[in-house]
C-alpha positions in Angstrom: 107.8 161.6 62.6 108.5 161.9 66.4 106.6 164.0 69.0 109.6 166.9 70.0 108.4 165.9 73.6 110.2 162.6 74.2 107.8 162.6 77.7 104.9 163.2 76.2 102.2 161.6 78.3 104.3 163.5 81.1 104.0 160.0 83.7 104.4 156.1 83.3 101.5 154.1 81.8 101.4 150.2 81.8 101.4 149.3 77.9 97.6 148.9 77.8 97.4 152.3 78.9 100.1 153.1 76.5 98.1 151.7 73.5 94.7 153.7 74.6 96.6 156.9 75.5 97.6 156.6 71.3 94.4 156.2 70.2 92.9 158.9 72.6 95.3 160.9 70.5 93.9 160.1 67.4 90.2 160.5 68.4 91.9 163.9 69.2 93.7 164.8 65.9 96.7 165.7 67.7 99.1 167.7 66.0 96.5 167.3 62.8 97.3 164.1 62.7 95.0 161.1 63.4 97.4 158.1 63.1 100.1 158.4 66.0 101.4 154.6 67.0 103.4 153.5 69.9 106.6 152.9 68.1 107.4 149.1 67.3 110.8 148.0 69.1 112.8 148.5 65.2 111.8 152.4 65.3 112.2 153.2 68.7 116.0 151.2 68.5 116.3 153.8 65.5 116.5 156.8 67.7 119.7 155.2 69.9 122.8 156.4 69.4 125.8 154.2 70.6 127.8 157.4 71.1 125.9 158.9 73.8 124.3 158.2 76.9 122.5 160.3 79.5 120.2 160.2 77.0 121.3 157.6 74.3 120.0 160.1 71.5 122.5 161.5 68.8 124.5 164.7 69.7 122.7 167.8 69.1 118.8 166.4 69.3 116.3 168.2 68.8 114.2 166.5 71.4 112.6 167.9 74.7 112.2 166.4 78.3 114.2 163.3 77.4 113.8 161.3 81.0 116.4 158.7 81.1 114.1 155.6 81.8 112.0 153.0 80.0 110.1 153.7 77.0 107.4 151.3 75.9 107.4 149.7 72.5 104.3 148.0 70.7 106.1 144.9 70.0 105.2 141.7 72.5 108.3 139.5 73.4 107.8 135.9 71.9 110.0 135.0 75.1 106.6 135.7 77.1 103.3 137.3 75.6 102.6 138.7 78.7 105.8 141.3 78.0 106.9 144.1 75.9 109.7 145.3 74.6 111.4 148.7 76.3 114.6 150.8 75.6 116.0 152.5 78.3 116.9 156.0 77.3 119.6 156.2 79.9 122.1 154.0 78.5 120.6 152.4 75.3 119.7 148.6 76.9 116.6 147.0 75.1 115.0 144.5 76.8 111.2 143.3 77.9 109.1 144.0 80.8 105.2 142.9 82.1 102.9 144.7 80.6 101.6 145.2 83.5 104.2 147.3 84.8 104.3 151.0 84.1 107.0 152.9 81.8 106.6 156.1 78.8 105.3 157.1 75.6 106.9 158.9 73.2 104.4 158.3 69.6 105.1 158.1 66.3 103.9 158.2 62.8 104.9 158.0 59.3 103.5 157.9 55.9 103.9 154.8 53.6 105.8 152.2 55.2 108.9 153.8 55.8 112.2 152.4 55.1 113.2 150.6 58.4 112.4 146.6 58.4 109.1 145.4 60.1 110.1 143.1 62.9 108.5 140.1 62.0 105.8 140.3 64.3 102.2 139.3 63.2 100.3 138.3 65.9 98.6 140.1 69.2 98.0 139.2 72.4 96.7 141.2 75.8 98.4 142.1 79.1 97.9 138.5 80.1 99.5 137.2 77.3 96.2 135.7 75.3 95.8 136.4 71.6 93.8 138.7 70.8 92.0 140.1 67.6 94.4 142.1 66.3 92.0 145.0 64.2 92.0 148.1 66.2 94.1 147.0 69.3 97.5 149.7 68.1 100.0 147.1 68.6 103.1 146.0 66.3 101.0 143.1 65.5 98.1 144.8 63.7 100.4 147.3 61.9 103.3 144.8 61.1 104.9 148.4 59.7 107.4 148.7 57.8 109.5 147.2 54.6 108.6 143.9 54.2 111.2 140.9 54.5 112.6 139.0 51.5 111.8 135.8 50.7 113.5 133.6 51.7 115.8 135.8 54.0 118.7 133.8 53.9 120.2 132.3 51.6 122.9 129.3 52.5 126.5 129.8 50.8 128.8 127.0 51.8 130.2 128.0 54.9 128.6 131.7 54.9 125.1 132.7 55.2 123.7 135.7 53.1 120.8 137.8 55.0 118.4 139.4 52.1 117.2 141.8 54.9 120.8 143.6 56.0 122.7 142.8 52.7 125.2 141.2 55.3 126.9 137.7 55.0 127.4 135.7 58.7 129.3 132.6 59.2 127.3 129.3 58.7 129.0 128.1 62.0 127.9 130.5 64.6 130.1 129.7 67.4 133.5 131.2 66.0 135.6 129.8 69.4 133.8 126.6 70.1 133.5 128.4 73.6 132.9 131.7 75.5 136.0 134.2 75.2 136.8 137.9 76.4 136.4 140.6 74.1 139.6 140.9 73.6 140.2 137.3 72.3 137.2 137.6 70.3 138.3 140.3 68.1 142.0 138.3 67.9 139.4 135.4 66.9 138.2 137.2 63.8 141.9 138.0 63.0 143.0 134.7 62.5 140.1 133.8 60.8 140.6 136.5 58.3 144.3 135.3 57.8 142.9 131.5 57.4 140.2 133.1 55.2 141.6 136.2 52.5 138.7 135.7 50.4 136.5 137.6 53.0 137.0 140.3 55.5 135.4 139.4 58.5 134.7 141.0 61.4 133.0 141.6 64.5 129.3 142.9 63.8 128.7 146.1 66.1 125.8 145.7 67.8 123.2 147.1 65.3 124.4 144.4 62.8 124.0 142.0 65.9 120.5 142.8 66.5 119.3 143.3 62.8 119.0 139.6 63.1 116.3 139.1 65.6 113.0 137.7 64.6 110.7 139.0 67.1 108.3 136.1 66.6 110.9 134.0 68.0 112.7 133.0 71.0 115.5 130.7 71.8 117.0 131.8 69.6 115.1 134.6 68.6 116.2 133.8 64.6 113.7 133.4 61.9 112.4 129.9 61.3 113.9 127.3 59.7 117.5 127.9 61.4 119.8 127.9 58.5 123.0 128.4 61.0 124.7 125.8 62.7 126.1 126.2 66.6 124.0 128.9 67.5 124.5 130.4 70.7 123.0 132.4 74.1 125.1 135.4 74.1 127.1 137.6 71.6 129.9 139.7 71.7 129.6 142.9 69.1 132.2 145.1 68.7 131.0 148.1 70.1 132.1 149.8 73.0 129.0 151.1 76.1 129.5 154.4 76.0 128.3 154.3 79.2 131.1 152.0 80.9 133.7 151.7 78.7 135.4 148.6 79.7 131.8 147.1 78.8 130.8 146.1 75.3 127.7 145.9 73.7 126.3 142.2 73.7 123.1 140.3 71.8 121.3 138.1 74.0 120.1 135.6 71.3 117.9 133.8 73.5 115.5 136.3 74.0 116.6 138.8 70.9 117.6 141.4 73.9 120.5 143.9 73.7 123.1 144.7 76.8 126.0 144.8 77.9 129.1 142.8 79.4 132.3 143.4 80.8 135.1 143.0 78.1 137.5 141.2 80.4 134.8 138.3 81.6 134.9 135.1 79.1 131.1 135.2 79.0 129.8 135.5 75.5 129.9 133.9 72.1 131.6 135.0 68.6 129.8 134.8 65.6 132.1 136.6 62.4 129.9 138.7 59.6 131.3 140.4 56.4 130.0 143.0 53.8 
């Protein structure tokens, strides 16, 4: 459950003041609710759609004062405690920011634990990056909301890997090309592969797939611990199109777990094949 205001604390907070503007809502019973969160960076990733831009929200939402900027999430990046994880409501990009620095809030709730994955994160730590006690501080840490992962999450099949999590099976050997390739070349990659392979139909993930790997305790790579995959790279090609630019594709920075974009004719990123 969503505040209808996307804006709703109507002017940029840093994410401490994010956190304590939540809990001033609660003390408040906003709504008639008492246990709004700042949304962890799996629910707020939920809202996008790769469709749309100017906002990235599904056609016909029924949200109000959607301000095509940053949006704070309560998740810390394990690239650097000292940042966050943001969507930009603009175009869709997910990436991480100092805490210091000052971007919206748009809260959420729910009852139960929903049916969206927790992100792995079980730890807290302030705007200077230090842990802190986790009891009471709001963030994605504390709550660790949401369906719990399977254990273990992957499960090693010869040369495919099956993720408990998604349901979906990736390619042991995560580097498809031995070497970065255009987008183009990249889908004609999975194509031969499939006529090598006709026991599978592989393909390449769109970006949601993609990103349903990312631990967000981790970084380089941001993949749960111990790596079952061989050759893993920086940077991945998916095989959706930016809405925004579309002679850009969407793209997983693996490194940091971070979701962008790249231009489909530049032989920048990585191909790593997944099948139902």
């Amino acid at each position: 459950m969503w505040t209808s205001k996307t804006n709703f604390a109507e002017f940029p907070l840093s994410w401490q003041e994010a956190l304590d503007y939540v809990r001033q809502m609660n003390l408040q019973q906003r709504y008639g609710f008492s246990d709004w969160r700042l949304p962890n960076r799996i629910e707020l990733h939920s809202l996008i759609s790769y469709q749309s831009c100017k906002p990235a929200l599904p056609g016909n939402h029924p949200f109000k004062d959607a301000f095509q900027g940053w949006y704070w999430t309560s998740t810390t990046a394990a690239m650097n405690p000292a940042y966050a994880w943001y969507i930009h409501m603009e175009g869709a990009r997910m990436f991480y920011g100092g805490k210091d620095q000052s971007y919206l809030v748009w809260p959420v709730r729910a009852e139960g634990n929903g049916i969206l994955p927790a992100t792995g994160q079980q730890d807290c730590y302030d705007s200077e990056g230090m842990p802190v006690e986790c009891s009471g501080c709001g963030q994605d840490g504390e709550y660790q909301f949401g369906a719990a992962w399977p254990q273990p999450r992957f499960t090693v099949h010869g040369d495919s890997v099956e993720d408990h999590l998604s349901g979906l099976h990736w390619s042991r050997n995560a580097n498809l090309t031995a070497g970065p390739v255009n987008w183009v070349d990249a889908l004609k990659a999975v194509e031969e592969l499939n006529r090598q392979d006709n026991t599978r139909h592989w393909r390449l993930p769109n970006i949601n797939e993609l990103e349903s790997l990312v631990d967000c305790v981790h970084a380089k790579p941001a993949l749960s611990r111990p790596l079952v995959f061989d050759n893993v790279q920086d940077f991945y090609w998916s095989s959706s199109t930016s809405m925004y630019e579309a002679d850009w594709a969407w793209v997983l920075y693996l490194d940091k777990g971070a979701v962008g974009v790249g231009q489909k004719q530049i032989a920048n990123f990585f191909v790593w094949p997944v099948c139902d």
